[in-house]
Each structure stands twice: as C-alpha cells, then as structure tokens.
LOKOLDREN-380137 format. One line per 3 residues: number of its first residue (from 1); their letters; for each residue y negated, x negated, z of C-alpha. Coordinates in Angstrom, 2 decimals, padded with zeros to 5 digits. Example, Ala and Ser with C-alpha at 12.3 -4.5 7.8 and 13.67 -1.06 7.14 Angstrom:
REM residues 2
1 = as = 004.50:-012.30:007.80 | 001.06:-013.67:007.14 .
This chain:
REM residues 290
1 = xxx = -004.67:-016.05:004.64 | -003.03:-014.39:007.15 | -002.87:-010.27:007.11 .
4 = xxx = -002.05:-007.92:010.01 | 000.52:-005.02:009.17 | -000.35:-002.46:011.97 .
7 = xxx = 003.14:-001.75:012.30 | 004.43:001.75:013.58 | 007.53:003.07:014.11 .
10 = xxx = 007.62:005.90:017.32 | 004.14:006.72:018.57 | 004.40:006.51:022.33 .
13 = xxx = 003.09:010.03:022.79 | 004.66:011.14:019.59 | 003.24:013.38:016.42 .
16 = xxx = 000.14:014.19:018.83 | -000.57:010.97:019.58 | -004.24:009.98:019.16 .
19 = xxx = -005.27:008.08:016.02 | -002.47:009.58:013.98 | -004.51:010.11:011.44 .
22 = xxx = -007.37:008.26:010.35 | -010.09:008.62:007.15 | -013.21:007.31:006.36 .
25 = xxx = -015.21:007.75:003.43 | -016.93:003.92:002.38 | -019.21:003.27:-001.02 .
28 = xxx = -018.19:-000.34:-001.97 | -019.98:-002.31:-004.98 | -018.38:-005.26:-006.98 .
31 = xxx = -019.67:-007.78:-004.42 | -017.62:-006.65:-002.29 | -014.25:-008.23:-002.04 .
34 = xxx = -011.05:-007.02:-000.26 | -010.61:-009.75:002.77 | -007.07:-009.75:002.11 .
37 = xxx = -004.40:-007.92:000.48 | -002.00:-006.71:002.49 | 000.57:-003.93:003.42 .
40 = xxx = 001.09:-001.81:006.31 | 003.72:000.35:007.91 | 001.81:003.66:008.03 .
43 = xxx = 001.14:006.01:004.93 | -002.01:005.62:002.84 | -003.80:007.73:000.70 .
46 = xxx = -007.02:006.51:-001.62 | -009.27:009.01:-003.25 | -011.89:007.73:-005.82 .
49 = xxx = -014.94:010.00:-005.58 | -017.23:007.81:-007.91 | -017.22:004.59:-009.99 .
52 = xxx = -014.18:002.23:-010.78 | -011.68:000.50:-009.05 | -009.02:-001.67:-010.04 .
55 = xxx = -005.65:-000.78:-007.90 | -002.55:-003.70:-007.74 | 000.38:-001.79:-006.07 .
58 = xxx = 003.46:-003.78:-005.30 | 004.19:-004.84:-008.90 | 001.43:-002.20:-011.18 .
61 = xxx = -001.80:-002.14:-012.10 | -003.86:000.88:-012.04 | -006.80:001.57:-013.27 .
64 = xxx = -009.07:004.25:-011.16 | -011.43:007.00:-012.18 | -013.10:009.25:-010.37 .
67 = xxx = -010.37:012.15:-009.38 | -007.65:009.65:-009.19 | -005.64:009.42:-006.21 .
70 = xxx = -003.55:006.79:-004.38 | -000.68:007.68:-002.61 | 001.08:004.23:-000.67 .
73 = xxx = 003.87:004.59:000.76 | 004.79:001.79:004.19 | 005.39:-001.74:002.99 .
76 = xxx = 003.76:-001.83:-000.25 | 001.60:-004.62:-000.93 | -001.84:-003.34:-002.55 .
79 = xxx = -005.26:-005.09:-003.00 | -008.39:-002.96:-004.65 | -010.62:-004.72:-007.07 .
82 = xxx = -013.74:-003.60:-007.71 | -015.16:-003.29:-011.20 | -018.15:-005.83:-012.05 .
85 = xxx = -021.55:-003.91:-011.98 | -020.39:-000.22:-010.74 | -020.54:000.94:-007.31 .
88 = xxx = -017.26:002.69:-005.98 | -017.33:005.50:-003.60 | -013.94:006.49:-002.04 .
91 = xxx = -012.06:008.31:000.92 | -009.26:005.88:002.24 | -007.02:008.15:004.41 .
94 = xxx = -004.02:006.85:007.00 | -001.29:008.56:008.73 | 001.67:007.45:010.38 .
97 = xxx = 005.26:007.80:009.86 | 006.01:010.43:012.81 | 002.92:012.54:010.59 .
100 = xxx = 004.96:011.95:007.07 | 008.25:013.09:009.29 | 006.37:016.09:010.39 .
103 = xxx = 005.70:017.03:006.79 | 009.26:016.15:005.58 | 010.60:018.80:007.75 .
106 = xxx = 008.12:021.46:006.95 | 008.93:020.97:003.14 | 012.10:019.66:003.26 .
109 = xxx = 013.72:016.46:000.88 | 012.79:017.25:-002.04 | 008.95:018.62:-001.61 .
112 = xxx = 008.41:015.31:000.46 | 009.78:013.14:-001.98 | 007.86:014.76:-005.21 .
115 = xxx = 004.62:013.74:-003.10 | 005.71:010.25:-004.35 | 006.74:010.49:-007.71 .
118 = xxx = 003.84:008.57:-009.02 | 001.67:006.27:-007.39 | -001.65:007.09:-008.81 .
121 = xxx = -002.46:010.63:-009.41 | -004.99:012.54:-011.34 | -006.07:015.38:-009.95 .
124 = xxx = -006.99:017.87:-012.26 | -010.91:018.99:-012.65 | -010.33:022.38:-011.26 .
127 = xxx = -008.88:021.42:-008.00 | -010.90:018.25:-007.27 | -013.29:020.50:-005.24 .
130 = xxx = -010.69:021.64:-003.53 | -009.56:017.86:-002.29 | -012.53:017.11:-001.75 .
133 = xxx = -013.31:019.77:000.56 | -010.32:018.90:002.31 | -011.13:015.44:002.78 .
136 = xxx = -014.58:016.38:003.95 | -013.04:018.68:006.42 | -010.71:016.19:007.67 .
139 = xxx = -013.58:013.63:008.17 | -015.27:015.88:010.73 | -012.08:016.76:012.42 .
142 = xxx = -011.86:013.15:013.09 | -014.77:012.90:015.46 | -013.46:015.58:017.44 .
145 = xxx = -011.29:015.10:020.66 | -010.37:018.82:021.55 | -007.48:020.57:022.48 .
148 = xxx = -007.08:021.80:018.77 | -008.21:018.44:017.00 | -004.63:017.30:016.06 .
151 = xxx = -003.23:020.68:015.33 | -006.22:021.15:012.43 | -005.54:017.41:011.06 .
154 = xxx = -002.52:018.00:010.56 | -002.90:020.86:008.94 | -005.40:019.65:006.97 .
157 = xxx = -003.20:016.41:005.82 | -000.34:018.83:004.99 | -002.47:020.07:002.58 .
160 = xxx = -003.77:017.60:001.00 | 000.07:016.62:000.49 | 000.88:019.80:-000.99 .
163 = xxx = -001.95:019.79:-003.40 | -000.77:015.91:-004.55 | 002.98:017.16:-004.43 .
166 = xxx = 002.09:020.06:-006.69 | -000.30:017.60:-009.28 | 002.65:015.42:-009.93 .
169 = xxx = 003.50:017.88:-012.84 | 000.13:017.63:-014.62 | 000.36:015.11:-017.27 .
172 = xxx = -000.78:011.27:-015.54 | -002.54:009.72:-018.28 | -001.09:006.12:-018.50 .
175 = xxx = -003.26:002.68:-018.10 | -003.62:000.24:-021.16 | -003.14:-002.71:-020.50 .
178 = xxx = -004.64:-006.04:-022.74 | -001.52:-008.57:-022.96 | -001.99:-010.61:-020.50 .
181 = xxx = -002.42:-007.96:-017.91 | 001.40:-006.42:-019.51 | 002.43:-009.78:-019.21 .
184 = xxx = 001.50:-010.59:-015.60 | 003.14:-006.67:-014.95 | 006.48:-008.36:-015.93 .
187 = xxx = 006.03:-011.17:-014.08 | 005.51:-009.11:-010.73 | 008.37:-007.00:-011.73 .
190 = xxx = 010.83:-010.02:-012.11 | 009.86:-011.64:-009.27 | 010.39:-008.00:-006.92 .
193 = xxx = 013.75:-008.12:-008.42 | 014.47:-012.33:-008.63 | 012.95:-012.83:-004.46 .
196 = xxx = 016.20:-014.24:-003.67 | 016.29:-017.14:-006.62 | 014.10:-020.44:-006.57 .
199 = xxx = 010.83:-019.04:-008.31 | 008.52:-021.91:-009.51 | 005.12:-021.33:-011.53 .
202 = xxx = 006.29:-023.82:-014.59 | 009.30:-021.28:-014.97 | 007.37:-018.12:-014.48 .
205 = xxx = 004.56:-019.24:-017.19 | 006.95:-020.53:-019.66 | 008.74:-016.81:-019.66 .
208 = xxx = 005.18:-015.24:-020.04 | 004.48:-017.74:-022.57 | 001.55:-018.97:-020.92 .
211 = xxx = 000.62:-022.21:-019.87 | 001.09:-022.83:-015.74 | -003.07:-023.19:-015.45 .
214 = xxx = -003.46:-020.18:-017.72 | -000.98:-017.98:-016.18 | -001.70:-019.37:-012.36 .
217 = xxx = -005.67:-018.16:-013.33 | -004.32:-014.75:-015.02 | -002.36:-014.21:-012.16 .
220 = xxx = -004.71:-014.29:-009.44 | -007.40:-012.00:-011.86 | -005.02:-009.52:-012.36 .
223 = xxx = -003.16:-009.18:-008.69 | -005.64:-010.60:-006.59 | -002.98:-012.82:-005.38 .
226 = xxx = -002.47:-016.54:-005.98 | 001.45:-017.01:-007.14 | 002.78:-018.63:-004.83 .
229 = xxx = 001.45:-016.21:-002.26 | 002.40:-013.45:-004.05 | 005.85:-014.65:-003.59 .
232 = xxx = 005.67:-015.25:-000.46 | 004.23:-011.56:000.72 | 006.74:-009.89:-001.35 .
235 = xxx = 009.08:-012.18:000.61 | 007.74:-011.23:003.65 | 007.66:-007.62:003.11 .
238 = xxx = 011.50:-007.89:001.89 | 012.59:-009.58:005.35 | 010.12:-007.38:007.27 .
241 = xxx = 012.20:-004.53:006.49 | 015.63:-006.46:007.23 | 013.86:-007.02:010.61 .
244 = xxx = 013.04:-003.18:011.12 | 016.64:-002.14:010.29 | 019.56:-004.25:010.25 .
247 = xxx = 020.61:-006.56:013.29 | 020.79:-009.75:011.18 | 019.53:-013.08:012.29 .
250 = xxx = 016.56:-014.57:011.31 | 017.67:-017.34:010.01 | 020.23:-015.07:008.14 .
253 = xxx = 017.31:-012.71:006.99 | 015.35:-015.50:005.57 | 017.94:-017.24:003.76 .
256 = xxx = 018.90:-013.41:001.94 | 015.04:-013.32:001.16 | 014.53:-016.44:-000.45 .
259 = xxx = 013.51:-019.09:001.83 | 015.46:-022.56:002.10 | 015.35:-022.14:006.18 .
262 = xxx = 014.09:-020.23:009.28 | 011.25:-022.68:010.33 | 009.55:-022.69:006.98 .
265 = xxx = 010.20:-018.89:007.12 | 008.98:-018.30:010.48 | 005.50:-020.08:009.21 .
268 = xxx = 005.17:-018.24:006.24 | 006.15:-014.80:008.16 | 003.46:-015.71:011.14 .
271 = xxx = 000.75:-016.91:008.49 | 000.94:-013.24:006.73 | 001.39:-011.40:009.75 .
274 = xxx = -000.19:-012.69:012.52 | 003.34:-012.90:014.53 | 006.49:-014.40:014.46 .
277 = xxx = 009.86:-012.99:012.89 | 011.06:-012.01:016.56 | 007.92:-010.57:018.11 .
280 = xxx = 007.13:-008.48:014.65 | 011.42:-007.21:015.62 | 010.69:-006.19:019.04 .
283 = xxx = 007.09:-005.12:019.14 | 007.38:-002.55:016.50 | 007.16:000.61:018.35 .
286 = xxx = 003.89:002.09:020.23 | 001.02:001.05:017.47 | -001.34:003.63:015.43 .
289 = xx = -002.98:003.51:012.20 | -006.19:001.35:012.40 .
C-alpha cells in the first residue's frame, strides 16, 4: 500500500508560490473508503459541514460532528472513516509550511502554537457561520489567478487560524470510547513511544488482553491500519523526519527507528512513500500541496 507524502520544505517561488493553498469542499458517503492513510508534510485543516466521520490521528480517535474541526499538523499519520449509512459533507483545506511560517510571524510563538493545542476542535454555534463563510470565500479565491489571488488567501487562511486559535478556550467536549476502542488508543500510544523495541502482535494483544486475531481485527476497525503497517508508517514517519533534519546515515537512521537493517528499511520506506530513503533526503524542496 504504498502512500505519497507531497513533501515541502522551501517553495521555489516562496510564500507566493502558486498552489500554496489548496481547499475543496467533497460530500463522501460510507461507501466510500479512504485509498490509503497517509501523512504529508504540508498543514491540513478538515471541517465537517454535515454527517459523521470517524478521524484516527497519529495515535487518537476522534469522533466528528458537524462544527468540528481538524487541525493536522506535517507528519501526522491520519485516515477518515466514514460512518455506516450517513453521508459526510466536509471542506478539507491545505497549506504549506512557508504559509504556517507566514502566520507564525504575524502572531508570534505563542498565538501560532495555541492554533494546535487540540487536534479536533469544536467550533462554537455562533461562529460556525462565520467559518463557514470563510471557507466559502476561500473556495472561490481558489479559482482565481490574479494579481491579488494570493494576497486574499492568505488573508483569508489567517483567519480561519485566528478563529481556531481563539476556539481552543471553549470547552472540547471529549470522545467516549467502548473498551476496545480505549484499548487499541493505548496500544497506538505505546507503540509511538516503544518504535525503537521489537514490537510483535502476540505481545501487543497479550498487554491489551486480547487475543492476536481479536486484537489484529480491532485494530484495523479502529485505525484503519493493519498492525504491522501501522508500525511500519509510524516508523517511517519517525526516520522521515531524521532524514529532513539531522545528517545521519541511513542505515544509522533506520537502525534508531526500529528496523533490523537498511535494505529491509529502504523497502518498507519506498513501499509507503513512493521513493527511496535518499531521494525522499534530497528531493525535499520545490513541491506544493496537492
């Protein structure tokens, strides 16, 4: 199942640059299933405008409403799953990191980093016209190609950023979760922390006191990932980021992440990514969001 991160680092033409910013607004039913989870190196927000959605975020589950938003942060893996028998109407929004820069000095530290306090947010009832409107707004902006085009998107994302900044102090109501779901939670949280040690799905069932089949099936119903690839893409998106910022080898990166040697990590890394550990290095710079 291989993914395709649309890595970014420096636009060539920087914050201008065209296809900074990307939304579109899609109605998806239950039939529909996410191709692939994934993770990217651009910023992504999802706003739920109708229906249900099931959110997996790194190592959470999140359960959507309409008014919820999304914020996800570069390098989080995420998959949507789409409640049985409800149609889902959302606006998915990307920008890159030269656009979250932008923002970080208009704001400063800590304004930029309250954006991100909590994952899903629910935007209150009184400003969710407001949002909206601004996501509307943005949607046309996209089609245009004038002198003025990029100047009003990013306006218009700076906005919507202040108004999610600002709804990180209304109360977030919290998801319940049944027991297995809590249980599978732990799981991804142990294995985020434990990359490093020899993870096998005996030991991983046996501390969720589940039975290997049981767990292996809970697993992939509550993620949307099988185990094993779960542990592989969190992995992956551990040595990605050695590979973005530290001048270690490969081999050296892979052994730190958790595989037993380069060739079976330079598979695994091409598999998920569509390119090998070196070419993913040095072909960072110059992409946009999709």
């Amino acid at each position: 199942m291989a993914i395709h991160p649309h890595r970014i680092s420096a636009a060539k033409n920087g914050p201008a640059a065209k296809n900074s910013i990307q939304i579109s607004r899609i109605r998806r039913s239950s039939s529909y299933v996410m191709k692939r989870p994934h993770y990217h190196s651009y910023y992504e927000i999802y706003y739920l405008l109708s229906g249900q959605c099931r959110m997996f975020i790194d190592q959470d589950i999140y359960y959507l409403k309409p008014g919820d938003a999304v914020i996800i942060p570069p390098l989080q893996i995420h998959r949507a799953l789409y409640e049985e028998g409800l149609q889902a109407e959302r606006y998915d929004m990307y920008f890159t990191k030269e656009e979250a820069d932008a923002f970080h000095a208009s704001c400063g530290r800590e304004g930029f980093e309250r954006v991100f306090l909590n994952p899903r947010i629910a935007i209150p009832q009184p400003l969710r016209p407001g949002i909206e409107g601004l996501l509307s707004h943005l949607s046309h902006e996209n089609g245009q190609e004038d002198a003025y085009s990029h100047v009003q998107q990013q306006s218009l994302l700076f906005q919507i950023l202040v108004l999610i900044g600002r709804c990180q102090d209304t109360q977030q109501e919290k998801d319940s979760l049944n027991d297995s779901e809590a249980a599978i939670v732990k799981a991804a949280r142990y294995i985020n922390l434990q990359y490093r040690e020899h993870l096998t799905l005996d030991a991983m069932a046996a501390m969720s006191n589940m039975s290997p089949t049981y767990f292996s099936r809970k697993f992939r119903a509550s993620t949307g990932f099988c185990f094993k690839e779960y542990v592989n893409y969190i992995r992956v998106q551990k040595a990605s980021d050695l590979l973005r910022n530290t001048d270690g080898t490969v081999t050296s990166i892979a052994i730190a992440c958790g595989f037993s040697d380069g060739n079976y990590f330079g598979d695994v890394f091409k598999k998920l990514t569509g390119l090998s550990p070196r070419e993913y290095r040095n072909g960072i710079r110059g992409d946009t969001v999709p």
